[in-house]
Structures are given as C-alpha cells and as structure tokens.
C-alpha positions as CSV (number, residue, x, y, z in Angstrom):
1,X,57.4,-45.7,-3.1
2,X,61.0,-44.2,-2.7
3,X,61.0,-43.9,-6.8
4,X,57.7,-42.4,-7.0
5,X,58.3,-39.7,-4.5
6,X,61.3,-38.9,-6.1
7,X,60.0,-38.6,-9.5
8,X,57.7,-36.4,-8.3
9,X,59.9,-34.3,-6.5
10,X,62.4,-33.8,-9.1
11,X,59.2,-32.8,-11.9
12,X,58.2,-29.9,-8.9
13,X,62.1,-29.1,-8.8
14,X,62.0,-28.5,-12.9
15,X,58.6,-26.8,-13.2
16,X,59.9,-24.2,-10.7
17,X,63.4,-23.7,-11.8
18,X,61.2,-22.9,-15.3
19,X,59.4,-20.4,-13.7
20,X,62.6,-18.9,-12.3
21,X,64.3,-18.2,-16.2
22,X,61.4,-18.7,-18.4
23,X,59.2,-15.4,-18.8
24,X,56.1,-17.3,-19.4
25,X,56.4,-18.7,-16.2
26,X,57.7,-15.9,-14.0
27,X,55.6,-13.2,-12.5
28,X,55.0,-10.3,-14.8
29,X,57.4,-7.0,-13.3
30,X,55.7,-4.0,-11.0
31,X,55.5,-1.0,-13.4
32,X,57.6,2.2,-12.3
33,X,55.7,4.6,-10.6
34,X,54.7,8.0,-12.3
35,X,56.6,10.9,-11.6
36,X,54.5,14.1,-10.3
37,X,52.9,16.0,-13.4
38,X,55.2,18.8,-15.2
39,X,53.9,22.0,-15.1
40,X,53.0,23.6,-18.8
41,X,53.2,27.3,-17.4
42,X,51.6,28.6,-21.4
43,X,49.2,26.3,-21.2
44,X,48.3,27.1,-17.6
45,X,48.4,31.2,-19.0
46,X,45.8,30.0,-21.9
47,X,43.0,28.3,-19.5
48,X,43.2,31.2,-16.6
49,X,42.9,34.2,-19.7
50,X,40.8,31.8,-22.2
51,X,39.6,29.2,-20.4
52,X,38.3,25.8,-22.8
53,X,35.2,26.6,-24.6
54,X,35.1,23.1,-26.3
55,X,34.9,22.0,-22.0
56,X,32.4,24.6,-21.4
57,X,35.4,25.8,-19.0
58,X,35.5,29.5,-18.5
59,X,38.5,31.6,-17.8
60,X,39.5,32.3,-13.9
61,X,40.0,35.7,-15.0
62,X,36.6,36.7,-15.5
63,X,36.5,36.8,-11.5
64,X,40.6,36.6,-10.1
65,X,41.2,39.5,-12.4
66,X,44.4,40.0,-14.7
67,X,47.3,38.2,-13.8
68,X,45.6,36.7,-10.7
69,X,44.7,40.1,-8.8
70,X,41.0,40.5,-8.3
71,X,39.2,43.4,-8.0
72,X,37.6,43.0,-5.0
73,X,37.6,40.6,-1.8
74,X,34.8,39.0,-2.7
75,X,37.0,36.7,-5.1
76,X,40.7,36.0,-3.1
77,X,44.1,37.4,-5.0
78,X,46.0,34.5,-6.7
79,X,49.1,35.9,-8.0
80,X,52.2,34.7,-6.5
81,X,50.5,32.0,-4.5
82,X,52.4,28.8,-4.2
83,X,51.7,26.5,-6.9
84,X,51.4,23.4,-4.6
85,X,48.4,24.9,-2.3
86,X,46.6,26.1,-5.1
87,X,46.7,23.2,-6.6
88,X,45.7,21.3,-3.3
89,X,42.5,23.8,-2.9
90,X,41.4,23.1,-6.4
91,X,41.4,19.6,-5.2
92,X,38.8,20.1,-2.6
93,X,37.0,22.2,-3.9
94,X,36.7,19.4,-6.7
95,X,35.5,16.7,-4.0
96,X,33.4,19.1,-2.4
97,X,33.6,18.2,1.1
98,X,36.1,20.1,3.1
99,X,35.8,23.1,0.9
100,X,31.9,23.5,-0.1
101,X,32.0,26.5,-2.8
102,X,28.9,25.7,-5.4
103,X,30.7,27.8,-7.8
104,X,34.5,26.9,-7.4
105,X,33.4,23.1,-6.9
106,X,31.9,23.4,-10.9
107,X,34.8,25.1,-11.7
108,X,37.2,22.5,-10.4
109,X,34.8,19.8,-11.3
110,X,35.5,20.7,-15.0
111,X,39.4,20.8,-14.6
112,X,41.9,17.4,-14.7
113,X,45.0,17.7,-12.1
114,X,46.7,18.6,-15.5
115,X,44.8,22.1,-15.3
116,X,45.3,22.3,-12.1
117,X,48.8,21.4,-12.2
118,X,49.3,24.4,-15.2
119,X,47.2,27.1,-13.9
120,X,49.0,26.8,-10.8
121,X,52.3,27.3,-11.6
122,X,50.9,30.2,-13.9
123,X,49.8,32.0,-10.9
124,X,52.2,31.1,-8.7
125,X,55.1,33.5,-11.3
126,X,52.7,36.2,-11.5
127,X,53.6,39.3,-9.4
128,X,51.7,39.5,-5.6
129,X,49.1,42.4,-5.9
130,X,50.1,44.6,-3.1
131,X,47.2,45.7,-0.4
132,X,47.4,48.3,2.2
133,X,45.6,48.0,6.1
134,X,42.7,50.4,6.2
135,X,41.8,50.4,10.2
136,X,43.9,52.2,12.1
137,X,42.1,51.5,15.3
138,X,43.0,48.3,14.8
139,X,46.6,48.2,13.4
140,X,48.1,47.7,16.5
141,X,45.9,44.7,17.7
142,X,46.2,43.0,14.3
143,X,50.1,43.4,14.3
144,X,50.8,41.8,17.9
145,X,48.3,38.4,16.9
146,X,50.3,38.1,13.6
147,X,53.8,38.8,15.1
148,X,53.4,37.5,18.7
149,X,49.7,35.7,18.6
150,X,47.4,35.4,21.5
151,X,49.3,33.6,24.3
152,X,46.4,33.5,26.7
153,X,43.9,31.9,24.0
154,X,46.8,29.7,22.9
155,X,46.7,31.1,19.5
156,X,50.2,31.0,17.6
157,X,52.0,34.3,16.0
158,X,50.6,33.9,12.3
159,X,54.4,34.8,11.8
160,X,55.3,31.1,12.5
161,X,53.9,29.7,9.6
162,X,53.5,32.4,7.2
163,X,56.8,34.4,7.4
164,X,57.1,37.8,9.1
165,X,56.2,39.1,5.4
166,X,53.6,37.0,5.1
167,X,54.6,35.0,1.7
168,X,54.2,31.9,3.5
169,X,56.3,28.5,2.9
170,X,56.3,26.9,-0.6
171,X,54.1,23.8,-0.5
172,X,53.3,24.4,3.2
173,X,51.5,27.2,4.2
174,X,50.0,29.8,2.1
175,X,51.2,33.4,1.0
176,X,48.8,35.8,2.6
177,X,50.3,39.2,2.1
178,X,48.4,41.7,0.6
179,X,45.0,39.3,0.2
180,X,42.0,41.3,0.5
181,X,40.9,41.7,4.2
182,X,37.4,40.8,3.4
183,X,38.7,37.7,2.5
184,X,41.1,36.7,4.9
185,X,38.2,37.7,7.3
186,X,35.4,35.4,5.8
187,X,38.2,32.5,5.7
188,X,39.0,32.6,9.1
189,X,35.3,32.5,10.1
190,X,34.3,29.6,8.0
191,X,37.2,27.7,9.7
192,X,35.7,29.0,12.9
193,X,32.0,28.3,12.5
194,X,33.4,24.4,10.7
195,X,32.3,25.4,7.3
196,X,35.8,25.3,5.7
197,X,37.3,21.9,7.2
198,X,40.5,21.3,5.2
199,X,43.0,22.5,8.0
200,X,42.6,21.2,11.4
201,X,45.2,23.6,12.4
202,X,43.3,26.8,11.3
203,X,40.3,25.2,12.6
204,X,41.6,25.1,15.8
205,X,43.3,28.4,15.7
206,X,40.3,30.2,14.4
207,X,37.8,28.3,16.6
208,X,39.6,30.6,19.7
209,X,39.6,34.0,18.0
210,X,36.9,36.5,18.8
211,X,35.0,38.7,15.8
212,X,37.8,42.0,16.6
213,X,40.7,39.9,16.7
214,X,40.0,38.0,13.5
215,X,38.9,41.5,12.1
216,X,41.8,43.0,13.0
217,X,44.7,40.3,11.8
218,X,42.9,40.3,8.5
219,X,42.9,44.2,7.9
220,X,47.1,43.9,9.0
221,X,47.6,41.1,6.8
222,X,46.5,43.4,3.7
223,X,48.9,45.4,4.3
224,X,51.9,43.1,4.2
225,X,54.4,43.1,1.8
C-alpha cells in the first residue's frame, strides 16, 4: 500500500512539475491590455467637412458649421470643445438612453469610437466661436449664478466647474463660453424636466433653477470669453 501510494504520488509530482516548464501544459498568458485609441486629427478634419459616403455618413458640417461654429443655437458650437466630452456625448447619444436625440443618435449610430475618437480631437483644435450676451436686464442676474451661484437654492457658482472664463476642465467638465444661449438654455431644461440624464450633477443643479435664472446664466454664458 506504502508503494502504491507513493507511485502515485510521485506520477502527480511529475505531471505537475510538466505543466510548470512545459508550454503545452502551462496556462496560456493574459494578453496586454489596449492602450486608449490615437487620435488621427486629418482623418477626423475629412469625416466632419466630407463625412463617408461609402457609410452613408454625412458631414457634421452640414449643421455645426465651418470649423465647428454653427450658425444658430439650434445646433450647439463645437470648436474648441474638449475632445474627451465630445467624444463621451457621442457615446450616448450612440446608446440612446441618457441622451435621446433621433437625429444625433443616427449620426453616432453610424460612427465607430475611431470616428469619434478623430472628429473629436479635430474640434477640440479648432478656434472657440466667440458669442456676446444680448439681455441686459438680465446680465446682472446671470453673472452672480455663474460667479457666485444661488446659495439659498443650493446651486453652485457655474465658476467652480467651468472656470471663471468658462472653457471648462479638459476631460471633466465642458467649455461653455460663447455657446449659443438658446442652447445652453434648452440644455439646462432637459436636465431639469429629466429628459437629458447623463449628469446627475446637472440634473440636480438644474432641477432647482427657475425659468429667469436658467434664462439668464445662459444669455451670460454667451458672452464669455
């Protein structure tokens, strides 16, 4: 019995000691993971001017305008926008559920992260389009919330998050200055009525702003610079 059991024990001993040097025993290695995508800024200039017929993709020009400055704020200015939250709102409006947009949402659905990745950084070197605030019963109103926000409705300074000149932080909040007022506006009250969901914080934020307030920091913010 003594024999048998060490027979056996040395055959286990062997078979794993094979596995240990011998490749066709041992488990095959992890892979590296991929590094983040790098950014083809021509390529990105080509899809936003051209687009890719051969895709059926059109170019983003036809309604962000040259360069990424639209014409009107019924379609947001893009130029100088940081390349990491455009890239991150192309994503959802690609999944369609925090950021419902039927047209934006076939738009994204055409592009891979690739696109996204390119177009992006395109934009994101592209000279801000410059804006100017148009209410002057409101200026003063919309430059306290931005500067100083609303301490009794608990609403931050927009300052905080978006810099005092409102370019925002790279790859953490959002340039704003000089973005049409129109849109800002609509923005702010899709976060409020839950119809733009991907940012609890401006969800919460927005959700305690009144109509003339929200107005009013938008008109300010167009004039930023």
């Amino acid at each position: 019995m003594r024999q048998t059991f060490s027979v056996t024990f040395k055959t286990l001993v062997i078979a794993l000691g094979l596995s240990l040097v011998n490749p066709s025993f041992a488990a095959e290695p992890a892979a590296a993971p991929a590094g983040p995508a790098k950014a083809d800024i021509a390529r990105g200039e080509a899809l936003y001017n051209v687009g890719d017929a051969k895709r059926g993709l059109a170019a983003c020009m036809g309604c962000h305008g040259a360069n990424g400055v639209s014409g009107g704020g019924s379609y947001p200015k893009l130029a100088g926008q940081h390349a990491a939250y455009t890239v991150k709102q192309l994503k959802d409006y690609k999944a369609g559920k925090d950021r419902p947009n039927a047209v934006m949402a076939a738009f994204a659905g055409m592009m891979t992260e690739q696109d996204m990745i390119d177009v992006a950084a395109y934009l994101e070197k592209q000279k801000p389009g410059l804006g100017t605030a148009k209410n002057k019963a409101s200026i003063e109103l919309g430059q306290k919330i931005y500067r100083g926000g609303i301490a009794s409705k608990q609403v931050p300074a927009c300052a905080a998050c978006h810099a005092p000149n409102g370019a925002g932080i790279p790859s953490q909040y959002p340039r704003l200055s000089g973005q049409w007022a129109e849109y800002t506006e609509a923005q702010l009250v899709a976060y409020r009525q839950g119809v733009r969901k991907n940012s609890v914080q401006m969800t919460g934020i927005a959700s305690r702003m009144s109509d003339a307030e929200i107005k009013a920091v938008s008109d300010y913010i167009a004039g930023l610079r």
